[in-house]
TIVO-2410 file (N, C-alpha, C; in nm, 3 decimals):
# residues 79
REC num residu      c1      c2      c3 atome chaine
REC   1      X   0.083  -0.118   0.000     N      A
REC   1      X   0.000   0.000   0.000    CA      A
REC   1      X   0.088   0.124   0.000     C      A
REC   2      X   0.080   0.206  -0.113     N      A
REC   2      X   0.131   0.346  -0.076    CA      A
REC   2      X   0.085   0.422   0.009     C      A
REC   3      X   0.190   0.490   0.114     N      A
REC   3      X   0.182   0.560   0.212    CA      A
REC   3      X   0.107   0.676   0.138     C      A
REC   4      X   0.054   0.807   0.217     N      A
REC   4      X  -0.061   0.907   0.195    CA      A
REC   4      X   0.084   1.032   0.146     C      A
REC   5      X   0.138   1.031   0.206     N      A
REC   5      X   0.239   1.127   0.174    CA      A
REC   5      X   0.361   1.123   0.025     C      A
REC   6      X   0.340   0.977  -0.016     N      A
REC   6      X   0.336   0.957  -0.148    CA      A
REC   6      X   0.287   0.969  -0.271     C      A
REC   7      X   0.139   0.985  -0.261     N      A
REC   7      X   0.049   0.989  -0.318    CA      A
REC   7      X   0.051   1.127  -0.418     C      A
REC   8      X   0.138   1.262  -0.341     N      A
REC   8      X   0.172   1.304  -0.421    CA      A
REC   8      X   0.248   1.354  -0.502     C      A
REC   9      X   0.389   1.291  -0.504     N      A
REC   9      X   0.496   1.206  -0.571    CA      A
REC   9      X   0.425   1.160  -0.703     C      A
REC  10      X   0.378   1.059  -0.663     N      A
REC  10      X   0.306   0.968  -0.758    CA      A
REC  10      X   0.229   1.017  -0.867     C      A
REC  11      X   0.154   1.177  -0.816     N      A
REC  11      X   0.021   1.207  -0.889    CA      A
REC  11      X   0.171   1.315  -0.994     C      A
REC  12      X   0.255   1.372  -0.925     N      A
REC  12      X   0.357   1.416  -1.015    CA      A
REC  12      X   0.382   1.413  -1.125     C      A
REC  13      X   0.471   1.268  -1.092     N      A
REC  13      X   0.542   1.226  -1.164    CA      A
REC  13      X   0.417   1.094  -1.291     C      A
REC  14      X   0.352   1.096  -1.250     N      A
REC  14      X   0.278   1.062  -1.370    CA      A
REC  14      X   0.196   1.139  -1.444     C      A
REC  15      X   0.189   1.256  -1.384     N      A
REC  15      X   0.186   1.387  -1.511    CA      A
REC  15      X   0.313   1.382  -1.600     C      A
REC  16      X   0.444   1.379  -1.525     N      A
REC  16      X   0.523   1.370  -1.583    CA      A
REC  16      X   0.520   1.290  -1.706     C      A
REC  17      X   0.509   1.170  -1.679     N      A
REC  17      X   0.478   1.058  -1.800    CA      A
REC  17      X   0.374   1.121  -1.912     C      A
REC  18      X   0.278   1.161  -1.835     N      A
REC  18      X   0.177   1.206  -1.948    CA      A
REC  18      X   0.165   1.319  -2.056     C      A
REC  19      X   0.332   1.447  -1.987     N      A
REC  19      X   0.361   1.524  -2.056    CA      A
REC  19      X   0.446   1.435  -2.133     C      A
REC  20      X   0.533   1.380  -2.151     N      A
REC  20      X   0.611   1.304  -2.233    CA      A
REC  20      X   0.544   1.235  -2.329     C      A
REC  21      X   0.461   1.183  -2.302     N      A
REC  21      X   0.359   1.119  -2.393    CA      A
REC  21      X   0.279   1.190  -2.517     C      A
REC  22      X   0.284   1.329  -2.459     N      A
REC  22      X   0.187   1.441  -2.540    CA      A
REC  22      X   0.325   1.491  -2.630     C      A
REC  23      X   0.425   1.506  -2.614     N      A
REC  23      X   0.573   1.569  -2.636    CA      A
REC  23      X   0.583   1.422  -2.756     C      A
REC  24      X   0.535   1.327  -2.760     N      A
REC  24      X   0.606   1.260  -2.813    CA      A
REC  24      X   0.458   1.235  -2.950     C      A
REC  25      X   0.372   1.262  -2.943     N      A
REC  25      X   0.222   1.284  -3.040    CA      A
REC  25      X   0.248   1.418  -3.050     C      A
REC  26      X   0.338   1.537  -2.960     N      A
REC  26      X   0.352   1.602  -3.128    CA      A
REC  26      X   0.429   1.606  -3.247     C      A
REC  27      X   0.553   1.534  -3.193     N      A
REC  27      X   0.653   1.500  -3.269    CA      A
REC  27      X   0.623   1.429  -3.384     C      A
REC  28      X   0.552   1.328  -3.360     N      A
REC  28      X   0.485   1.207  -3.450    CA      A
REC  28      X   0.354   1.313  -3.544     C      A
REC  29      X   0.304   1.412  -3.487     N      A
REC  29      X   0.242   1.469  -3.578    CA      A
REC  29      X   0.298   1.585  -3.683     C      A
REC  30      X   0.425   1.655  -3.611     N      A
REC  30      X   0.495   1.684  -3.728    CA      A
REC  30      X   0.530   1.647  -3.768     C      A
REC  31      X   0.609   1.545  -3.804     N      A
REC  31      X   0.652   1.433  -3.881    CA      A
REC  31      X   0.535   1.398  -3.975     C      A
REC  32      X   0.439   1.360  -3.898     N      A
REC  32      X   0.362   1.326  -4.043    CA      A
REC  32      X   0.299   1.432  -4.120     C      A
REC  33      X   0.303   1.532  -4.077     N      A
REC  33      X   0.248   1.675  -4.173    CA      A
REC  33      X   0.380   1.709  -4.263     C      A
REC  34      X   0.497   1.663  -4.228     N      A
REC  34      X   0.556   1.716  -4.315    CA      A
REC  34      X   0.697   1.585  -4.367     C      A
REC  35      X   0.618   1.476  -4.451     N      A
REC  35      X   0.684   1.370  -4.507    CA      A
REC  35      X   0.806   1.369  -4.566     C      A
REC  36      X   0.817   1.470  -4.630     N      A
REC  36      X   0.995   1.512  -4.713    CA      A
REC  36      X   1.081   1.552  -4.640     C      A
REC  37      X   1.165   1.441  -4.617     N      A
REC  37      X   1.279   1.463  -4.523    CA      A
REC  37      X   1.405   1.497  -4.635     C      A
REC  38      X   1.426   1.560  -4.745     N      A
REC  38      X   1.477   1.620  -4.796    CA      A
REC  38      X   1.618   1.717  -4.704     C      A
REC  39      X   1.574   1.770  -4.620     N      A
REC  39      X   1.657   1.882  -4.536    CA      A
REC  39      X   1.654   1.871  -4.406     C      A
REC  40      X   1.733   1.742  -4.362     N      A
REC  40      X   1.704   1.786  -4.200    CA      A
REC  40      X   1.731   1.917  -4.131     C      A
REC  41      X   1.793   2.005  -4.178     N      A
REC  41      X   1.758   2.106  -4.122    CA      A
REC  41      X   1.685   2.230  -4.113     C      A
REC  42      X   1.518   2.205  -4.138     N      A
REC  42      X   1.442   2.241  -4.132    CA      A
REC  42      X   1.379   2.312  -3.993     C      A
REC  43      X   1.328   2.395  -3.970     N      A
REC  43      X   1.281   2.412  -3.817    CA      A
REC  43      X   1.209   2.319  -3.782     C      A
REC  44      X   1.091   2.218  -3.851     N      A
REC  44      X   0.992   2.161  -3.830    CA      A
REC  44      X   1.079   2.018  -3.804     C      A
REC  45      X   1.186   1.958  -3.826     N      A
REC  45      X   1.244   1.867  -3.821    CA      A
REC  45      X   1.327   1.862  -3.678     C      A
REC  46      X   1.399   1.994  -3.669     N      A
REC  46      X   1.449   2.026  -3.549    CA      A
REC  46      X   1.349   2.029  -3.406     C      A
REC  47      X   1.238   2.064  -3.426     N      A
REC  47      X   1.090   2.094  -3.348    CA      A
REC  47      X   1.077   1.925  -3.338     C      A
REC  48      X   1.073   1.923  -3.371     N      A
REC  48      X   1.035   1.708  -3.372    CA      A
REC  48      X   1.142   1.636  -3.303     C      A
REC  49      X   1.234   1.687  -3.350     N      A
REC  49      X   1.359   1.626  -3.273    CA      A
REC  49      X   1.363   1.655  -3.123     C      A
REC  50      X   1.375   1.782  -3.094     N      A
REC  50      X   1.305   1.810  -2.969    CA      A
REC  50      X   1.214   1.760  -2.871     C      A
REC  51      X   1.121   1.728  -2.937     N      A
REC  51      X   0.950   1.692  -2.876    CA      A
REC  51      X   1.066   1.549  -2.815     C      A
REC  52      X   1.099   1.459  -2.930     N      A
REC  52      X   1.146   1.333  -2.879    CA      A
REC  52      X   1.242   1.331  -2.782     C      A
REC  53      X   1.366   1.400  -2.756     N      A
REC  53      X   1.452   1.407  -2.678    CA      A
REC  53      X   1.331   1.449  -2.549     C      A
REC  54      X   1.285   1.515  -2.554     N      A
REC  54      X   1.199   1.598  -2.429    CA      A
REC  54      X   1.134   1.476  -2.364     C      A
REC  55      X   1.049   1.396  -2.469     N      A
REC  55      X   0.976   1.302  -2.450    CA      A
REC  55      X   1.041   1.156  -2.407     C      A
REC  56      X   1.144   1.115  -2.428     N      A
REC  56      X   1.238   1.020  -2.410    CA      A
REC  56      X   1.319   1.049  -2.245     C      A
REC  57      X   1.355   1.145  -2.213     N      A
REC  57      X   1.390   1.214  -2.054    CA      A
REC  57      X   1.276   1.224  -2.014     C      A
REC  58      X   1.159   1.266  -2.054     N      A
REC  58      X   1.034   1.255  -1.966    CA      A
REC  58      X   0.989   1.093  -1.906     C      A
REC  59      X   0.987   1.044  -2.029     N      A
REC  59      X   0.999   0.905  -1.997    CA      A
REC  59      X   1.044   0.817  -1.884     C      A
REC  60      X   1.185   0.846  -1.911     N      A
REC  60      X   1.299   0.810  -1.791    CA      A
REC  60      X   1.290   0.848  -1.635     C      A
REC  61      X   1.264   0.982  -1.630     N      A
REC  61      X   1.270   1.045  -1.546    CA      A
REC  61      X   1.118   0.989  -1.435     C      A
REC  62      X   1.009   1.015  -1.515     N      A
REC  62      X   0.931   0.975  -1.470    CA      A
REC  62      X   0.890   0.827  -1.398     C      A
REC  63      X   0.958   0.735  -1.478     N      A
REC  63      X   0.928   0.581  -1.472    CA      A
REC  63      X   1.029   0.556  -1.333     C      A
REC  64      X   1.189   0.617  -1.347     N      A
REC  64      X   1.250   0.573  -1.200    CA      A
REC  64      X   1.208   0.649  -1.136     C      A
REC  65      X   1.123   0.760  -1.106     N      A
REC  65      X   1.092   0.799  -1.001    CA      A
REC  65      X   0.949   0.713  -0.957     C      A
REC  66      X   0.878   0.672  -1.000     N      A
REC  66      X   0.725   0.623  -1.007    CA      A
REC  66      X   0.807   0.521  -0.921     C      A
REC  67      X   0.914   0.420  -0.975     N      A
REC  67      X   0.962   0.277  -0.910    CA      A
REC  67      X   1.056   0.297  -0.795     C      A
REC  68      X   1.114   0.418  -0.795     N      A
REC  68      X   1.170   0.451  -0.672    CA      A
REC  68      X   1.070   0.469  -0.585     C      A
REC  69      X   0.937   0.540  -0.578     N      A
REC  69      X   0.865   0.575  -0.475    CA      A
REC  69      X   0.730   0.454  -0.451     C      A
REC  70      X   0.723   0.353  -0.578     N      A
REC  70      X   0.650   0.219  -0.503    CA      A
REC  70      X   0.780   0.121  -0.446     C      A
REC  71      X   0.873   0.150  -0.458     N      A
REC  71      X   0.945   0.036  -0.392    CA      A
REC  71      X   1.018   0.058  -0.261     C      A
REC  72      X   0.997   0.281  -0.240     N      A
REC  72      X   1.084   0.277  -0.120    CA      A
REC  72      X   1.238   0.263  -0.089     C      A
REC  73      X   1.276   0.275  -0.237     N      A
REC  73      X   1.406   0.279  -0.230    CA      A
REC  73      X   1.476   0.423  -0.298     C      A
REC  74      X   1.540   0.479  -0.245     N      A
REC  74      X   1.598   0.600  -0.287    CA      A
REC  74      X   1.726   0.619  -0.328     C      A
REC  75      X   1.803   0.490  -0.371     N      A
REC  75      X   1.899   0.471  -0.443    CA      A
REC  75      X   1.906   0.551  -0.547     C      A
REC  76      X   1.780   0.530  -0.612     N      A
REC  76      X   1.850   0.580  -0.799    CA      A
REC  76      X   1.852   0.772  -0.755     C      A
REC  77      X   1.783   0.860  -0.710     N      A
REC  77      X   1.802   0.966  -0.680    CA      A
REC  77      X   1.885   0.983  -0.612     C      A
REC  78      X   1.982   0.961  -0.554     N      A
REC  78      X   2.135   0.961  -0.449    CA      A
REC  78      X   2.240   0.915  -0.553     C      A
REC  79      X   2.331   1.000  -0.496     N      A
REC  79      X   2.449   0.975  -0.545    CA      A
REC  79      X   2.537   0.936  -0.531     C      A
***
Protein backbone atom coordinates (compact mmCIF):
# COMPACT_ATOMS: atom_id res chain seq x y z
CA UNK A 1 0.00 0.00 0.00
CA UNK A 2 1.31 3.46 -0.76
CA UNK A 3 1.82 5.60 2.12
CA UNK A 4 -0.61 9.07 1.95
CA UNK A 5 2.39 11.27 1.74
CA UNK A 6 3.36 9.57 -1.48
CA UNK A 7 0.49 9.89 -3.18
CA UNK A 8 1.72 13.04 -4.21
CA UNK A 9 4.96 12.06 -5.71
CA UNK A 10 3.06 9.68 -7.58
CA UNK A 11 0.21 12.07 -8.89
CA UNK A 12 3.57 14.16 -10.15
CA UNK A 13 5.42 12.26 -11.64
CA UNK A 14 2.78 10.62 -13.70
CA UNK A 15 1.86 13.87 -15.11
CA UNK A 16 5.23 13.70 -15.83
CA UNK A 17 4.78 10.58 -18.00
CA UNK A 18 1.77 12.06 -19.48
CA UNK A 19 3.61 15.24 -20.56
CA UNK A 20 6.11 13.04 -22.33
CA UNK A 21 3.59 11.19 -23.93
CA UNK A 22 1.87 14.41 -25.40
CA UNK A 23 5.73 15.69 -26.36
CA UNK A 24 6.06 12.60 -28.13
CA UNK A 25 2.22 12.84 -30.40
CA UNK A 26 3.52 16.02 -31.28
CA UNK A 27 6.53 15.00 -32.69
CA UNK A 28 4.85 12.07 -34.50
CA UNK A 29 2.42 14.69 -35.78
CA UNK A 30 4.95 16.84 -37.28
CA UNK A 31 6.52 14.33 -38.81
CA UNK A 32 3.62 13.26 -40.43
CA UNK A 33 2.48 16.75 -41.73
CA UNK A 34 5.56 17.16 -43.15
CA UNK A 35 6.84 13.70 -45.07
CA UNK A 36 9.95 15.12 -47.13
CA UNK A 37 12.79 14.63 -45.23
CA UNK A 38 14.77 16.20 -47.96
CA UNK A 39 16.57 18.82 -45.36
CA UNK A 40 17.04 17.86 -42.00
CA UNK A 41 17.58 21.06 -41.22
CA UNK A 42 14.42 22.41 -41.32
CA UNK A 43 12.81 24.12 -38.17
CA UNK A 44 9.92 21.61 -38.30
CA UNK A 45 12.44 18.67 -38.21
CA UNK A 46 14.49 20.26 -35.49
CA UNK A 47 10.90 20.94 -33.48
CA UNK A 48 10.35 17.08 -33.72
CA UNK A 49 13.59 16.26 -32.73
CA UNK A 50 13.05 18.10 -29.69
CA UNK A 51 9.50 16.92 -28.76
CA UNK A 52 11.46 13.33 -28.79
CA UNK A 53 14.52 14.07 -26.78
CA UNK A 54 11.99 15.98 -24.29
CA UNK A 55 9.76 13.02 -24.50
CA UNK A 56 12.38 10.20 -24.10
CA UNK A 57 13.90 12.14 -20.54
CA UNK A 58 10.34 12.55 -19.66
CA UNK A 59 9.99 9.05 -19.97
CA UNK A 60 12.99 8.10 -17.91
CA UNK A 61 12.70 10.45 -15.46
CA UNK A 62 9.31 9.75 -14.70
CA UNK A 63 9.28 5.81 -14.72
CA UNK A 64 12.50 5.73 -12.00
CA UNK A 65 10.92 7.99 -10.01
CA UNK A 66 7.25 6.23 -10.07
CA UNK A 67 9.62 2.77 -9.10
CA UNK A 68 11.70 4.51 -6.72
CA UNK A 69 8.65 5.75 -4.75
CA UNK A 70 6.50 2.19 -5.03
CA UNK A 71 9.45 0.36 -3.92
CA UNK A 72 10.84 2.77 -1.20
CA UNK A 73 14.06 2.79 -2.30
CA UNK A 74 15.98 6.00 -2.87
CA UNK A 75 18.99 4.71 -4.43
CA UNK A 76 18.50 5.80 -7.99
CA UNK A 77 18.02 9.66 -6.80
CA UNK A 78 21.35 9.61 -4.49
CA UNK A 79 24.49 9.75 -5.45
Amino acid sequence: MVEKNHLFGIMILSLMVMFALIHLGVSIGIIATNKSFGNIFRPETGLASFNIVIAVFGFAVGIAGIICILTNRDGIGKS
